[in-house]
C-alpha positions as CSV (number, residue, x, y, z in Angstrom):
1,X,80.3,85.8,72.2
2,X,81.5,83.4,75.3
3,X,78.6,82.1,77.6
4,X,81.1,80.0,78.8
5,X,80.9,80.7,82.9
6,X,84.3,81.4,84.8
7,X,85.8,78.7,87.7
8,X,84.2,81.0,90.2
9,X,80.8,81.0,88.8
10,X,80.8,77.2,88.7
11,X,81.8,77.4,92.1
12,X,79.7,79.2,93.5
13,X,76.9,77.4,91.2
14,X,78.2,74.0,92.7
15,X,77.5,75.6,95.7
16,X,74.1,76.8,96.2
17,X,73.2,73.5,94.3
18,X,75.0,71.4,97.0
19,X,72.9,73.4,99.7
20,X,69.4,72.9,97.8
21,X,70.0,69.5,97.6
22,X,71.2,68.5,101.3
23,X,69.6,71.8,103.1
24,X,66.1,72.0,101.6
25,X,64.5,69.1,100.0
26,X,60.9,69.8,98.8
27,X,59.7,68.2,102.1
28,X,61.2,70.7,103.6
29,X,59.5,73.2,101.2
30,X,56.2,71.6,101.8
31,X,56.5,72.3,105.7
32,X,57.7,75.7,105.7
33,X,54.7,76.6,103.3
34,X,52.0,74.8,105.2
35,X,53.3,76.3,108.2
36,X,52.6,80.1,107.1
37,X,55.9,80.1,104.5
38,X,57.9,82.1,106.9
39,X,61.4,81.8,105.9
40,X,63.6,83.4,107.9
41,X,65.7,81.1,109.4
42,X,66.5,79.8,105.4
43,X,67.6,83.5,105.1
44,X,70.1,82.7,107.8
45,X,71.3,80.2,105.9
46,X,72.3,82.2,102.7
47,X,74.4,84.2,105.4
48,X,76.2,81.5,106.4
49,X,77.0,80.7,102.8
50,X,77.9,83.8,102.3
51,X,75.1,84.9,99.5
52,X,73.8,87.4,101.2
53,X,76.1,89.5,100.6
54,X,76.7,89.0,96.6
55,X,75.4,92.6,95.3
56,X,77.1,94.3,98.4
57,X,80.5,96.2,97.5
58,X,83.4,95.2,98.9
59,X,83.7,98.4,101.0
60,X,80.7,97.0,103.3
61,X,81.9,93.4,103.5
62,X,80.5,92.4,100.7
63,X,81.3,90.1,97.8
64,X,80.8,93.1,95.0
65,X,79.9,90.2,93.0
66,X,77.8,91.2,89.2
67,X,74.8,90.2,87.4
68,X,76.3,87.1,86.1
69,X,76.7,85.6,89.5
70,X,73.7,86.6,90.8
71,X,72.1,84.8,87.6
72,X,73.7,81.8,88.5
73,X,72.3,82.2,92.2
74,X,68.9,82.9,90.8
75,X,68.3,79.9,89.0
76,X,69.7,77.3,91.5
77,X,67.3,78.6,93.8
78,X,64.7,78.1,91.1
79,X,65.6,74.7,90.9
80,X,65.2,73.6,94.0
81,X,62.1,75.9,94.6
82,X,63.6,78.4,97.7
83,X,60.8,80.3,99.1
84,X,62.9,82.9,100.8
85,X,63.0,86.0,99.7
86,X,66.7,86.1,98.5
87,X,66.1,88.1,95.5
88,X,64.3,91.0,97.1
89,X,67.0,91.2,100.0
90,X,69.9,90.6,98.8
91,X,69.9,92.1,95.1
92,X,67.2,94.8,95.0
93,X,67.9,96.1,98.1
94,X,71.4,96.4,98.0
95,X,71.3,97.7,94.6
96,X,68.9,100.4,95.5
97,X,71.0,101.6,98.8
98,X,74.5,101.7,96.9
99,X,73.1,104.5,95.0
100,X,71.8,105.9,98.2
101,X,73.4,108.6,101.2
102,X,76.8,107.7,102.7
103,X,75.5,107.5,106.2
104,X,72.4,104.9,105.6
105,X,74.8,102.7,103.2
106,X,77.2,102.4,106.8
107,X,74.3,101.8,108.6
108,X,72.4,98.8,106.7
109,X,74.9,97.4,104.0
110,X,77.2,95.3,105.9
111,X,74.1,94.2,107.9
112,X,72.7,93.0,104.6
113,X,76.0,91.2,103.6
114,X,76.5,89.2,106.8
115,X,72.7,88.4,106.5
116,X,71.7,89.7,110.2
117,X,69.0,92.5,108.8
118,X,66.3,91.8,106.2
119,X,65.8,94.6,103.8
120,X,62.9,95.3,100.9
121,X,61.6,97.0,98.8
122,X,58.1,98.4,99.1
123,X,57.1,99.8,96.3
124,X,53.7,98.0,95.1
125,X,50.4,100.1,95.7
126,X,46.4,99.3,94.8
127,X,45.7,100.5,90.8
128,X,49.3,101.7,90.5
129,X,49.7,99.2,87.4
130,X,53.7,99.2,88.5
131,X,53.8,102.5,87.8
132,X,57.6,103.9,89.7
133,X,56.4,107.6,88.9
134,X,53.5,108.5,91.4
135,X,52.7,106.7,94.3
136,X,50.2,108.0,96.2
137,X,52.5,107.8,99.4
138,X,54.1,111.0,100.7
139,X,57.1,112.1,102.4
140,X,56.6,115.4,104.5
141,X,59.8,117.1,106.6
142,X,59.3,116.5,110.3
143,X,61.3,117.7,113.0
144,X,64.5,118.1,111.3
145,X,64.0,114.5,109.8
146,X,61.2,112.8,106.9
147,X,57.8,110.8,108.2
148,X,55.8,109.1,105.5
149,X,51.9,108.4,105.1
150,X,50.5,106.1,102.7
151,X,49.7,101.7,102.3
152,X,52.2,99.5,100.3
153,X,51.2,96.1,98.8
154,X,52.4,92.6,98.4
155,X,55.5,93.5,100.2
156,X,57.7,90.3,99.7
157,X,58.2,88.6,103.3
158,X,56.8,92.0,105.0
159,X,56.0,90.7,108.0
160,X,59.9,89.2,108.4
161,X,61.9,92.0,107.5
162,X,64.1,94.6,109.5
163,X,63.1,97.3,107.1
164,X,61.4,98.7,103.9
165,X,63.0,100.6,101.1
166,X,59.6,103.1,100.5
167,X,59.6,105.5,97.6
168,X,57.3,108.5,98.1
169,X,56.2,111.6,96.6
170,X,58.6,114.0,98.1
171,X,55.9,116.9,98.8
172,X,52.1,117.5,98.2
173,X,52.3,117.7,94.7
174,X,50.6,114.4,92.4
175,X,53.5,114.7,89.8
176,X,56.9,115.4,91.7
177,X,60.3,113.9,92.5
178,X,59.9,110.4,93.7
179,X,62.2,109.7,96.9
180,X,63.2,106.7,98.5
181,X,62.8,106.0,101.9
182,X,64.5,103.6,104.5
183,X,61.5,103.0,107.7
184,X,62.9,100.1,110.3
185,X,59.2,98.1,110.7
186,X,58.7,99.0,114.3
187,X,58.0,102.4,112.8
188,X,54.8,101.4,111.1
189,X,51.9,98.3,111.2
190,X,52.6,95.6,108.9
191,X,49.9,92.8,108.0
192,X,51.3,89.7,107.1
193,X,50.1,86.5,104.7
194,X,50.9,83.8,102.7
195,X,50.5,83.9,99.1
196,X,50.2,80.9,97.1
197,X,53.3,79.6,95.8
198,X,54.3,79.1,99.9
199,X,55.4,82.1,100.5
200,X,54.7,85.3,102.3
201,X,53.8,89.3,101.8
202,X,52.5,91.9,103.6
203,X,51.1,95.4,103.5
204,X,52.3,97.8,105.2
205,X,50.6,100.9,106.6
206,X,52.5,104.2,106.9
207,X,50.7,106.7,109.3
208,X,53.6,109.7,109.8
209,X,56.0,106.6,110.1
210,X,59.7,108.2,110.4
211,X,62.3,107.5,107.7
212,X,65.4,108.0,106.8
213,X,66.4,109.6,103.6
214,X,68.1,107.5,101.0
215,X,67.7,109.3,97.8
216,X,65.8,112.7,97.0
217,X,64.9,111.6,93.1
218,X,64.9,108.3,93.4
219,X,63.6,108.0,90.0
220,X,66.6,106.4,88.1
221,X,67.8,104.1,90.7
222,X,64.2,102.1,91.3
223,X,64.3,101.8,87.8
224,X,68.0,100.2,88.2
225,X,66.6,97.9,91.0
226,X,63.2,96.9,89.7
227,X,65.9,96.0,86.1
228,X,67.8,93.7,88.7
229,X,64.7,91.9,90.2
230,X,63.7,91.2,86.6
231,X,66.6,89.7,86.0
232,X,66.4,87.3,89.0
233,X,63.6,86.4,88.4
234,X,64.0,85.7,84.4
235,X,66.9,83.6,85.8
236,X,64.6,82.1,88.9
237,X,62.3,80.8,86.1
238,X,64.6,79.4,84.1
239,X,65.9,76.8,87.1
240,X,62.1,76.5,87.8
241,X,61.3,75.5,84.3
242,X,64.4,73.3,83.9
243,X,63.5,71.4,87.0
244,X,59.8,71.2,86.3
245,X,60.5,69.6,82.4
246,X,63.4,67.0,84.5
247,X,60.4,65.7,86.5
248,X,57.9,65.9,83.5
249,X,60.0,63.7,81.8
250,X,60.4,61.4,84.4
251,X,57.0,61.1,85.4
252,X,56.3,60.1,81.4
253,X,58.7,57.4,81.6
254,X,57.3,55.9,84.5
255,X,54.0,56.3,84.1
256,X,52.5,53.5,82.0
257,X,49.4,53.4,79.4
258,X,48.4,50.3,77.1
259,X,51.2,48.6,78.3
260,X,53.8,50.9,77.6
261,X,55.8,54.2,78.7
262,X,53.5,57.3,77.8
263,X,57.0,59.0,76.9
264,X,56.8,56.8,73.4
265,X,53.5,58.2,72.5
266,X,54.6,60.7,69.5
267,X,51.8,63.3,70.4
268,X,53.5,63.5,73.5
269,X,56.7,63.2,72.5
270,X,55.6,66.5,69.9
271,X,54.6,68.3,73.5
272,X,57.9,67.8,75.3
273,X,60.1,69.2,72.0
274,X,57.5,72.2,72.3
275,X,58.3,72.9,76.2
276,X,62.1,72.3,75.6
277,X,62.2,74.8,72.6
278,X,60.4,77.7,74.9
279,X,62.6,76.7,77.9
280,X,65.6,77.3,75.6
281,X,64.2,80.6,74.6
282,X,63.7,81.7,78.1
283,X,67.7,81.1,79.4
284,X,68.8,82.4,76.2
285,X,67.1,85.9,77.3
286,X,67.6,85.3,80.7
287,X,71.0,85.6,79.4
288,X,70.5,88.7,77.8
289,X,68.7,90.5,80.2
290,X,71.5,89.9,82.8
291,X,74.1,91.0,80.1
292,X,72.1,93.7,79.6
293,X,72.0,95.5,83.3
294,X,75.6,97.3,82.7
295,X,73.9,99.1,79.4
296,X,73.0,102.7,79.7
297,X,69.0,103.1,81.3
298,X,67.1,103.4,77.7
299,X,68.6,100.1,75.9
300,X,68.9,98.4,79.3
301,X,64.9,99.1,80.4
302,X,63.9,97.6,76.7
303,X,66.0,94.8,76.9
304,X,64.7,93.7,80.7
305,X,61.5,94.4,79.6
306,X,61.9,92.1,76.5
307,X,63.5,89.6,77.9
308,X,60.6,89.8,81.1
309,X,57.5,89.4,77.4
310,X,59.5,86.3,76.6
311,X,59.4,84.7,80.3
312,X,56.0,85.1,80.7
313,X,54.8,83.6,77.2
314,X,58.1,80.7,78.2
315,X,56.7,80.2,81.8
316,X,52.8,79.8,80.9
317,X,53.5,77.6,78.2
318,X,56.1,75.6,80.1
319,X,53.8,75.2,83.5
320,X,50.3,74.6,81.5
321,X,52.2,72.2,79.2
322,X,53.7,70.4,82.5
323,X,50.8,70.1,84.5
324,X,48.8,68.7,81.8
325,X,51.6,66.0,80.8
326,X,50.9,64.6,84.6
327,X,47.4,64.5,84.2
328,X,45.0,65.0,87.3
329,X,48.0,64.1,89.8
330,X,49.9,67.3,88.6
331,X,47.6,69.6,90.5
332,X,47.7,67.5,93.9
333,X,49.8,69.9,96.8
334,X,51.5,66.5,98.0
335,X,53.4,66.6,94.0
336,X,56.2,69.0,93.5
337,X,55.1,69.3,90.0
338,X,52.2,71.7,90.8
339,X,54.2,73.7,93.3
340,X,56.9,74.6,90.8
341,X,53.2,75.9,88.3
342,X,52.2,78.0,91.3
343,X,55.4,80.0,91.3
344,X,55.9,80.2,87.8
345,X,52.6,82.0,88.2
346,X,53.7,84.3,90.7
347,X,56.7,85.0,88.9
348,X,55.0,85.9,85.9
349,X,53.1,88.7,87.8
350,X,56.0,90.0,89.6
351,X,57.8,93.7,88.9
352,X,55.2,93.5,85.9
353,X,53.3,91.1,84.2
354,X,53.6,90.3,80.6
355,X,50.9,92.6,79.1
356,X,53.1,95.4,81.2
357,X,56.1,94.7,79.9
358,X,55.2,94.2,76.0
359,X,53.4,97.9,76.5
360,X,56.7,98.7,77.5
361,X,58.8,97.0,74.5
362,X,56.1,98.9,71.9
363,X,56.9,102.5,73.4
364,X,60.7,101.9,72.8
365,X,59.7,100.4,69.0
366,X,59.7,103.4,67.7
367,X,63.5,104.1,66.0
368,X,63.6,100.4,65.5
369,X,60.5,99.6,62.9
370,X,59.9,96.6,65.7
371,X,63.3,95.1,65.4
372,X,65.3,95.1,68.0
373,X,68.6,96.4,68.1
């Protein structure tokens, strides 16, 4: 198999790493996240590169770029610790509303693209335990149109964007057809807040909030987009935990002990080979699970979910093995190192944590005798 990447990937790689490294040095970071972690104005700034509309087909001024690219996106942003919520606007979203009716996909898709409307999804609800099957959030026919009633969670940059993506139990019934929703956020009452890794989520309260129809059983295509959000950010960890090591390293090279470099202390030494070899598991299914998303729904949801067990176990290991390389200076806010631990952390709850996702991997053991196909 060739993981080689193509010219364009390396472009566009060359790219977004140019960007980090003029456009948003961790100073930057630092502000932004002290300031609230609003981010909007970085948003505008993808636009301008022309990122914000990789996932969007062609047909709506789009790139109709693939999981590969948006992998290569992912983890550039990783390592230079972007706290905008790229991933949730410009891959979920648009992955969610290409599946979606003709008339909302005129409407909001080339907005997405050329970056001028924030879109996400808001599917996270209290003791849900990521379920995508029954939220408690209902969609009732309303003068010849939908309103919806319910309270989403930990809505990624909530209190920024144009518009939430809201499945909802299409009719009184507990156990139904799930629909998907589009609600512009002047339609309901969003509480924003920053979360630790220096960025920002909301709830957001539905009281007979109108909506637009997207998709009636929306049940396939959340399962599609929560796949792709995985998958950025398997890849989002990987640039994290490539960066994090880099500065590990350096920081055991310069700092001194007995007279020497703690980087020739073996014990230490034995550490570092450790966090390498889980790093290098982590992009190699990182790898995988972006391969992975063109595969029909039942190998591709075991191989996301796989792939999502191995990032978790790679990113604790990586972050706790980091932090305590630096010693007591790792956990200071003024060192990037224990920035890069607190969204490792965050990443390792997010579209299902790693307890989740191994559940997941034993249901789908069955045929396989626990070996994966």
């Amino acid at each position: 198999m060739n993981f080689d990447f193509t010219d364009d990937q390396v472009s566009l790689r060359d790219a977004v790493q140019r960007w980090v490294e003029k456009g948003f040095s961790f100073e930057r970071r630092h502000a932004l996240a002290k300031a609230g972690g609003k981010t909007r104005d970085v948003y505008r700034e993808f636009a301008e590169l022309g990122l914000t509309g990789v996932a969007v087909p062609t047909d709506h001024g789009g790139l109709g770029f693939g999981a590969v690219e948006a992998m290569v996106v992912m983890e550039e942003l990783g390592r230079g610790l972007v706290n905008a919520p790229y991933a949730a606007a410009a891959l979920v979203a648009p992955t969610l509303l290409a599946q979606g009716d003709a008339s909302v996909q005129a409407t909001w898709l080339p907005r997405i693209a050329d970056g001028s409307a924030l879109v996400v999804l808001a599917q996270q609800e209290r003791g849900a335990r990521y379920r995508l099957d029954a939220p408690s959030t209902v969609a009732s026919q309303a003068a010849g149109g939908w309103a919806l009633t319910g309270l989403k969670h930990l809505v990624p940059a909530g209190d920024e964007a144009d518009a939430f993506l809201v499945p909802a139990r299409v009719g009184p019934h507990a156990i139904g057809p799930v629909g998907l929703f589009l609600v512009e956020r002047g339609r309901c009452t969003v509480r924003g807040y920053p979360t630790q890794d220096g960025a920002r989520a909301a709830d957001v309260s539905l009281a007979n909030a109108p909506a637009s129809l997207v998709l009636t059983d929306a049940g396939a295509a959340l399962e599609l987009g929560l796949d792709v959000g995985i998958a950025a950010a398997c890849a989002e960890a990987v640039g994290l935990m490539d960066k994090l090591v880099a500065l590990t390293a350096l920081y055991m090279n310069t700092r001194r002990q007995f007279g020497v470099a703690i980087a020739s202390f073996q014990a230490l030494r034995h550490r570092m080979a450790d966090v390498k070899m889980q790093l290098e598991l982590a992009r190699s299914m990182s790898y995988y699970a972006s391969l992975k998303l063109g595969e029909p729904a039942a190998q591709r949801r075991r191989a996301l979910s796989q792939a999502k067990v191995q990032l978790g176990q790679s990113m604790r290991f990586v972050g706790q093995q980091c932090i305590q390389l630096h010693g007591g200076i790792g956990v200071t806010d003024e060192v990037s190192a224990s920035h890069y631990f607190k969204r490792l952390t965050m990443l390792e709850m997010a579209y299902g944590d790693t307890l989740h996702h191994l559940g997941e991997v034993s249901e789908r053991m069955v045929d396989t005798a626990g070996v994966f196909a």
